[in-house]
N, C-alpha and C positions, 0 to 999 in steps of 0.2 A: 504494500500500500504506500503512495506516498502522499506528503503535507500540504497544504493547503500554505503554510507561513513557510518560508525556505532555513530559517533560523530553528526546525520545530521537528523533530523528530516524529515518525508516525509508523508503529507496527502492530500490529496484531500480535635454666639452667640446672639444671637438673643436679638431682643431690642423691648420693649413692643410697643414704640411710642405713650403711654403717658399715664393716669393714670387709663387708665380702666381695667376690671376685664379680664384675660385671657378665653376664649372661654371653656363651661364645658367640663372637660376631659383633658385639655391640663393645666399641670402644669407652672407657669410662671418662668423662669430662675431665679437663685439664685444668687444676686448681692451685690458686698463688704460690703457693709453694713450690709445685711444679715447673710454675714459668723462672720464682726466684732461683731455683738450683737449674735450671737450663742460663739462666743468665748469668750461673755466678756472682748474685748479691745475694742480700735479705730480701723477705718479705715483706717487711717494711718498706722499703725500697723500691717494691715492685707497686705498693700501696700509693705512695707517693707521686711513681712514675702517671699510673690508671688517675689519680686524681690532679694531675698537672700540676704538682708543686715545685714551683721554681726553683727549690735547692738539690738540685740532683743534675748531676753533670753530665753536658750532654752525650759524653761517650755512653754512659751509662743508661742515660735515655736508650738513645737507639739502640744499644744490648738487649732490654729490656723487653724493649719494643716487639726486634725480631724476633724474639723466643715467643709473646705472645702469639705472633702471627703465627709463627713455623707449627705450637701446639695449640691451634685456634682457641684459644682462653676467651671467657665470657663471662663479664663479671655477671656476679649474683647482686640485684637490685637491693635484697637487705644487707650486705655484706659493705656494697658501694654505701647506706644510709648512716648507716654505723660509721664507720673509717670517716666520712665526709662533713657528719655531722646534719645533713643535708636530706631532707626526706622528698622519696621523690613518689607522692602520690597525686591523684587528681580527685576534688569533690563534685560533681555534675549536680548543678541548682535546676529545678524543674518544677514547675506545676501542677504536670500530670503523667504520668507512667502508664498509661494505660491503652489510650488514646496512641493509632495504629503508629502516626507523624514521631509523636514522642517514644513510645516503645521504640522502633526501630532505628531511631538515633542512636538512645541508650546502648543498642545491641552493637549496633556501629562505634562507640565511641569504647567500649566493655572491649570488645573484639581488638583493637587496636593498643589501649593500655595493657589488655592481657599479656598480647604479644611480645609487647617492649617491658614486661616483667613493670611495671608501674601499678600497685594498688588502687582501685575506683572504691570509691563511695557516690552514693545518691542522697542527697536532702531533699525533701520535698517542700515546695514554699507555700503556704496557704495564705489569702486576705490577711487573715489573723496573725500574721507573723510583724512581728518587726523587724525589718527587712535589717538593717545596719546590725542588728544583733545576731541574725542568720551568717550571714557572710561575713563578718569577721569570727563568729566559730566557726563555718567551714574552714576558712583560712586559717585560722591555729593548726589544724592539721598535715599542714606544709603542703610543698609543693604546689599547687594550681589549681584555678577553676575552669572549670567548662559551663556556663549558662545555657539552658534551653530558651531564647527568647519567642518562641512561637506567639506569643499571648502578651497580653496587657501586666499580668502580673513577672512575667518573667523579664520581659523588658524591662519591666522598674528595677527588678533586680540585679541585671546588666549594669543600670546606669548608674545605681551605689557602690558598685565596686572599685575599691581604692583604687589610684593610678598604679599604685608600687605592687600591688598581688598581681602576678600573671595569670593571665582569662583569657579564656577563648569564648567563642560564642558561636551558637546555631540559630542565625533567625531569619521572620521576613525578607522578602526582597525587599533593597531600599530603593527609594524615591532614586530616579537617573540624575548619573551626576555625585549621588553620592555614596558615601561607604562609612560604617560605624565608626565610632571613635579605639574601638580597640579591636583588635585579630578578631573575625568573624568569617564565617562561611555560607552562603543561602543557594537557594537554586530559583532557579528566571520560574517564579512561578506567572508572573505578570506577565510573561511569552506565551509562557502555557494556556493561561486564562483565553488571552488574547485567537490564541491559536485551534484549540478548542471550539470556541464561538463562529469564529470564520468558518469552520466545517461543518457545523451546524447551518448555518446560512446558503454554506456553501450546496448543502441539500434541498435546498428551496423553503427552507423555517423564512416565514417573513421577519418573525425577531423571537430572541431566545431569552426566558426567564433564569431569575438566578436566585437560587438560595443559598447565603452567604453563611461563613464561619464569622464567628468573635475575631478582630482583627489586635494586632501587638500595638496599635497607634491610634486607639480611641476606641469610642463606644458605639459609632455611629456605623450601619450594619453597609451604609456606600463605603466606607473606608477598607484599604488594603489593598496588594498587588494582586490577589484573583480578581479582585471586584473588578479594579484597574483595567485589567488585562481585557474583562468582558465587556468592560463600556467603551474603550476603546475602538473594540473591534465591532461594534454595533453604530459608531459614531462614523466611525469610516464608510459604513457603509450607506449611509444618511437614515439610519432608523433611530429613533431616542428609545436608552434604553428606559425601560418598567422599570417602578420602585423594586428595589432587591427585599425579598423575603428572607424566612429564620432567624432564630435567636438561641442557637447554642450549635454543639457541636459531634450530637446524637443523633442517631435514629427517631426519636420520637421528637426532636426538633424537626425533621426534615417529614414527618409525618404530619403534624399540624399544619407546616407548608402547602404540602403536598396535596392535603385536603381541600385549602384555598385554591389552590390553582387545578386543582384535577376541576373544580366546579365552572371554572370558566371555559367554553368551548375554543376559544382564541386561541390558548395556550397550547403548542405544538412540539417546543421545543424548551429545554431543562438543563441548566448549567449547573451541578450541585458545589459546594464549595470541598465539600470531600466525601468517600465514597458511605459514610456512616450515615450522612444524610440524605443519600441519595438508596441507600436500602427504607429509607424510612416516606422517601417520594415515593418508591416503585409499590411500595404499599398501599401507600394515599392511592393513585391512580389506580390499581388493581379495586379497591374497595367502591371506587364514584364511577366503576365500570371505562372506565380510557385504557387501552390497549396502546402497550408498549412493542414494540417503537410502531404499528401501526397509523394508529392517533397521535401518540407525543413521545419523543425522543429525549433520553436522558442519557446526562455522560456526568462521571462522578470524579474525582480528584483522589491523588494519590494512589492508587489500585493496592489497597488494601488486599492479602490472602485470600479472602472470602471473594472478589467482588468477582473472579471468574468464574464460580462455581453455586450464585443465585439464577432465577430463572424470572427473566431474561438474562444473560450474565452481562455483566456491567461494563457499558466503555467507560474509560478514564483517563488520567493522566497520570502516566508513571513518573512517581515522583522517588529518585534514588538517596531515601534516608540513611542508611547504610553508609554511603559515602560523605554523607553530609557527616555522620558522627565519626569516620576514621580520620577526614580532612581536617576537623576541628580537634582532633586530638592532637594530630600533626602539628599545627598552628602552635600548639600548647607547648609542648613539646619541643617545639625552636626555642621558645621564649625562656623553658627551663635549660636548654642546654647552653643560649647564646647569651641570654638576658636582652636581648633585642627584637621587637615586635614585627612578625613579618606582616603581611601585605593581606589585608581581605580577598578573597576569592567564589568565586563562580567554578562549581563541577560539573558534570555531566550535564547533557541538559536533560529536561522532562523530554517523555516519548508521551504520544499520544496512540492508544491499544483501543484500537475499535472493536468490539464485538457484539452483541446481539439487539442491546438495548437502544442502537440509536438506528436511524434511515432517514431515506427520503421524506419528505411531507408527502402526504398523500390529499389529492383535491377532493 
């Protein structure tokens, strides 16, 4: 299949645990001591050399060094915490865990610190918190933050974050032109939106409704990069877009919606703000008797695991979380190993996976 927007994708250290002999065939891990008697120093020495202490001469450096490489030595992250004095964890700030967007950050961001042997923790931030007291106890815990900014409440909590604690962040698209004040990562959901809507058009919908998520940068349900993306692409094509509908970020948000606009005969076409609520449209419409994608086409956001396996199954917009949380760990991760903030970014972009729930208009 291809896209409608050309910018817019479209498819359908291990620890022996004690002294016995490693299992034959599997080499046993090469531990400071081993690098220090390959190099002919102390361990200590070798300690100093792994944490770049200046007082170590450079013949010895490089001794040092090559015995590392030659027996691929990898330090141990509590071994390095200890000696360093330096704890190298991350806390991930969040709102909500649960919700497909945020889970699969988490998983992404969990996946990437595992890797690099770095300890995660999750705080969950409620209304009720007081935010400056959340986040500098996360921050006691050393090492870095990761903020989930998706929402109104995470964003606020981005923006209390000391200058001096290193943070990464996952959020919104920002406004063009700009980029967060500290290491952030988002994905073009405003293309997606944008792109999205055009293919609905593109099928002869005279114009396409939209049931919106809670947005990171106010209350007002036009606000945000899907919204953006949708009105956009309906302005261009000289139609004004309809008031946007919903008021949260469920199924039975997108069900109350749903019930409003399954009752209007007009209504043809369904731009969901994500695919939770767009399970809870295709219910509305099944219930007021409209026939999907028949009578009226729905395309839902992010392609949530379930959304291929409803019936009708769900088009959407793949949105790659995964990468959003291994990029933002990354990000993190510079900043703990340079002490310098690298650069906000854009990853993969959204795909747009069409399958059963959208078509043509029908006369």
């Amino acid at each position: 299949m291809t896209g409608h927007n050309p910018r817019m994708i479209v498819t359908g250290h291990t620890s022996s645990g004690g002294h016995t002999d490693p299992p034959q065939g599997q080499q046993k891990a090469a531990s400071i001591r081993d690098v220090a008697q390959a190099a002919g120093v102390s361990y200590q020495t070798v300690s100093r050399v792994i944490n770049g202490h200046p007082n170590v001469r450079e013949e010895t450096r490089l001794r040092v060094e090559a015995a590392i490489q030659a027996l691929g030595f990898r330090r141990n992250a509590t071994a390095l915490a200890l000696a360093s004095g330096v704890t190298r964890s991350v806390t991930v700030l969040t709102s909500n865990t649960v919700l497909y967007g945020y889970a699969a950050t988490l998983q992404g961001l969990e996946e990437a610190s595992r890797a690099a042997g770095y300890p995660l923790g999750v705080r969950v931030v409620t209304p009720e918190d007081d935010l400056d007291r959340t986040i500098a106890s996360a921050a006691d815990t050393g090492g870095g933050l990761v903020v989930i900014g998706f929402d109104r409440l995470g964003a606020a909590a981005l923006d209390r974050v000391p200058a001096h604690v290193p943070c990464a962040a996952v959020v919104e698209a920002p406004p063009p032109g700009l980029t967060p004040d500290r290491p952030a990562v988002w994905a073009d959901d405003r293309e997606a939106a944008r792109a999205a809507t055009e293919h609905l058009l593109s099928l002869g919908h005279e114009t396409v409704h939209y049931v919106a998520i809670p947005t990171s940068t106010g209350t007002r349900r036009s606000a945000g990069p899907r919204a953006e993306g949708w009105r956009q692409a309906l302005r261009a094509a000289g139609v004004t877009p309809p008031t946007p509908s919903g008021k949260g970020w469920d199924a039975q948000a997108g069900y109350e919606a749903g019930k409003k606009l399954g009752r209007n005969p007009d209504v043809t076409a369904i731009l969901c703000g994500n695919d939770d609520l767009a399970l809870g449209v295709l219910r509305a419409l099944h219930h007021a008797g409209r026939r999907v994608p028949e009578d009226v086409s729905v395309i839902g956001f992010d392609d949530a695991p379930h959304s291929g396996f409803v019936t009708p199954s769900l088009s959407t917009v793949r949105m790659d979380f995964h990468a959003l949380g291994h990029t933002a760990f990354g990000l993190l991760r510079a900043q703990l190993d340079t002490g310098h903030q690298p650069p906000a970014t854009t990853p993969a972009e959204p795909v747009l996976v069409l399958r059963e729930s959208s078509g043509p208009r029908h006369a």
